[in-house]
C-alpha positions as CSV (number, residue, x, y, z in Angstrom):
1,X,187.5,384.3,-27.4
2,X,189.5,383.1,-24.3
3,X,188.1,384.2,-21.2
4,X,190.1,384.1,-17.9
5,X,188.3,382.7,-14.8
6,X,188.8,385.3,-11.9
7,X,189.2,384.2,-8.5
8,X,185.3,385.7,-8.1
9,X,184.0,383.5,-10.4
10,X,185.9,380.4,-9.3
11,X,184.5,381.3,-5.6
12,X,181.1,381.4,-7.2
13,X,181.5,378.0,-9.0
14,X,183.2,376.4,-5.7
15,X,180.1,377.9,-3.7
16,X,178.0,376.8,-6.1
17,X,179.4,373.4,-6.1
18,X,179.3,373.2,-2.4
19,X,175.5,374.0,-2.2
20,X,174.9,371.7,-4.7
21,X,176.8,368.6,-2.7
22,X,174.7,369.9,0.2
23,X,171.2,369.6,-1.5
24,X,172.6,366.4,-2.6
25,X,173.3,364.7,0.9
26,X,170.4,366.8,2.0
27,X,168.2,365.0,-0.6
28,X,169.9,361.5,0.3
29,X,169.6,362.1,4.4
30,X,165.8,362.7,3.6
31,X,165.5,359.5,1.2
32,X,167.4,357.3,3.9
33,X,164.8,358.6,6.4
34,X,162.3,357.9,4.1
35,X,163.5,354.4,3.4
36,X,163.8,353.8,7.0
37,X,160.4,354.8,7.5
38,X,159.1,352.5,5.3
39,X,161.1,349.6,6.7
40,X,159.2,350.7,9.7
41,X,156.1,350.4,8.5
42,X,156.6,347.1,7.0
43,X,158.0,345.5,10.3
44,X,154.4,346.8,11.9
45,X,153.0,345.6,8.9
46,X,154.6,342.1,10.4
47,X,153.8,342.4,13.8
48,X,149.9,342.6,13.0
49,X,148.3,339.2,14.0
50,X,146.5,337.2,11.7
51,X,144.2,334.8,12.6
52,X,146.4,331.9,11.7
53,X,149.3,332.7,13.9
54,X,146.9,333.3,17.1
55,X,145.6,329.9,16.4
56,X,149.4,329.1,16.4
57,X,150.1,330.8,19.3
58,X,147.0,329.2,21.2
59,X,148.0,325.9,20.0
60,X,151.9,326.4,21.7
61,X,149.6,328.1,24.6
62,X,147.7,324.9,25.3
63,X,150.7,322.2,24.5
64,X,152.9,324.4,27.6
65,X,150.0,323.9,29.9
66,X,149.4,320.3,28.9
67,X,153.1,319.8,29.7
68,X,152.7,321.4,33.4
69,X,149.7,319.2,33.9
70,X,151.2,316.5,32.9
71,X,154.9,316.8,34.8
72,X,152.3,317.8,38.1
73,X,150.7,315.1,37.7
74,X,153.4,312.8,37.5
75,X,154.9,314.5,40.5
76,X,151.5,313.4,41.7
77,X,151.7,309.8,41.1
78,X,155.6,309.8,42.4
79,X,154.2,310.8,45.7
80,X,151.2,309.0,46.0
81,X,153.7,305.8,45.2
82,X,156.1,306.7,48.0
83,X,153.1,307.1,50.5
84,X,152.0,303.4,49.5
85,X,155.6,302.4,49.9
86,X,155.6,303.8,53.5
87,X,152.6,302.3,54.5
88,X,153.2,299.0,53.2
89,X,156.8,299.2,55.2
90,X,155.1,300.0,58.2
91,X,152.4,297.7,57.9
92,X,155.2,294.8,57.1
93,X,157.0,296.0,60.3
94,X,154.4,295.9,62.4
95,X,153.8,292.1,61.4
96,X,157.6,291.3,61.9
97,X,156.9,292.8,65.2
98,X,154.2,290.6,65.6
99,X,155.9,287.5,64.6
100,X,159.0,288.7,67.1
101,X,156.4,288.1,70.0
102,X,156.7,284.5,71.6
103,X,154.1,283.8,73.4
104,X,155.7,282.6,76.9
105,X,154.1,281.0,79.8
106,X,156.4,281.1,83.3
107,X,155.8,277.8,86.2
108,X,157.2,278.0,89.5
109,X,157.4,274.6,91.3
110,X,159.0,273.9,94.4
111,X,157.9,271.9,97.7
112,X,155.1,270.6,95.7
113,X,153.9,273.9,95.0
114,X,153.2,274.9,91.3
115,X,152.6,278.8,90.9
116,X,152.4,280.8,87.2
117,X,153.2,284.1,86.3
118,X,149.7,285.2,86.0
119,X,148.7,283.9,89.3
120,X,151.4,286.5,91.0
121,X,150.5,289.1,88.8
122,X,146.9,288.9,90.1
123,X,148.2,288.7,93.6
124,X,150.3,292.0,93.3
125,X,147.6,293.3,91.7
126,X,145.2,293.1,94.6
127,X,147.7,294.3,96.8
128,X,148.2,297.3,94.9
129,X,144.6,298.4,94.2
130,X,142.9,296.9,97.9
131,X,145.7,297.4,100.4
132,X,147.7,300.5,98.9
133,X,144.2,302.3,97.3
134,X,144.9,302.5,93.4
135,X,144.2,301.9,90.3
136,X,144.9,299.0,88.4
137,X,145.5,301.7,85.6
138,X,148.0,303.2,87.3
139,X,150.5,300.4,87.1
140,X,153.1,301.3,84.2
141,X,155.9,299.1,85.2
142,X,155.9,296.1,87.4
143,X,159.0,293.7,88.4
144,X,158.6,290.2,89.9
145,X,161.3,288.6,92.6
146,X,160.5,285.3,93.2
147,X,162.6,284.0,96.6
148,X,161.2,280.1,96.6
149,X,163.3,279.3,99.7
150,X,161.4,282.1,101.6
151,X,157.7,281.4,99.7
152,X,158.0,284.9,98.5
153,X,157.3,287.5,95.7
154,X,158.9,290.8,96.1
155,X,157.7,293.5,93.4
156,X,158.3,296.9,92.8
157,X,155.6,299.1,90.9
158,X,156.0,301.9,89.0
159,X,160.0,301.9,90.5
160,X,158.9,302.8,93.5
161,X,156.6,300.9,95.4
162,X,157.9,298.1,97.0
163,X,156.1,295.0,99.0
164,X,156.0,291.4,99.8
165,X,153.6,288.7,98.7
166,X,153.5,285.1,100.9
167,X,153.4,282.2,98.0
């Protein structure tokens, strides 16, 4: 018995064929999805904390903030140094400043006379506060001219006032 295939049932078999490939990828699209599914679920399976890594995470948690503590603190210290530094260089200038002042005394002689630099001061001084009406305050600059062949003191207060004093 030899049967011959007809063109209808080779369509049937090639359509039958066909479906099948098609519940086949079918069937393997569905077990890919279900496989990736499960991969899901495993990586939120991962993701839950246990105790162990929150007491890891604290730990790293508490080291970071020990290290910003500890770099401010330094910062801290840095400063505070520098402000020592700066006091102790003004406090060192101020006492080369005071070892720059020489303490100076100024004598007038002539004809016998003697006359210091305080005792024209003083003089110039009662000028300006009994004879001109001010304030011994108000003196910000004074400048002795001492004529000895006149027995004179010329002085100028303040860049403006001007006046004589008789030695």
């Amino acid at each position: 018995m030899v049967t011959k295939k007809t063109s209808s049932t080779t369509k049937a078999e090639t359509a039958t064929v066909k479906a099948e490939k098609k519940e086949t990828a079918a069937a393997k699209a569905i077990e890919t999805k279900k496989d990736t599914t499960k991969k899901l679920e495993t990586k939120a399976a991962v993701l839950v904390d246990t105790p162990e890594v929150q007491a890891e995470e604290v730990k790293e948690t508490v080291k970071k903030a020990a290290k910003k503590v500890a770099a401010k603190a330094e910062d801290t210290a840095e400063k505070a140094v520098k402000t020592v530094k700066k006091a102790a260089t003004k406090k060192t200038a101020a006492k080369t400043t005071k070892k720059a002042e020489l303490k100076t005394e100024f004598f007038l002689q002539f004809s016998g006379k003697e006359y210091t630099e305080k005792e024209i001061l003083k003089k110039v001084k009662d000028v300006w506060t009994k004879d001109l009406k001010n304030k011994v305050g108000d003196m910000k600059d004074v400048k002795i001219y001492l004529k000895p062949e006149e027995s004179a003191a010329y002085y100028v207060v303040n860049g403006d006032t001007t006046g004589k004093i008789d030695l």
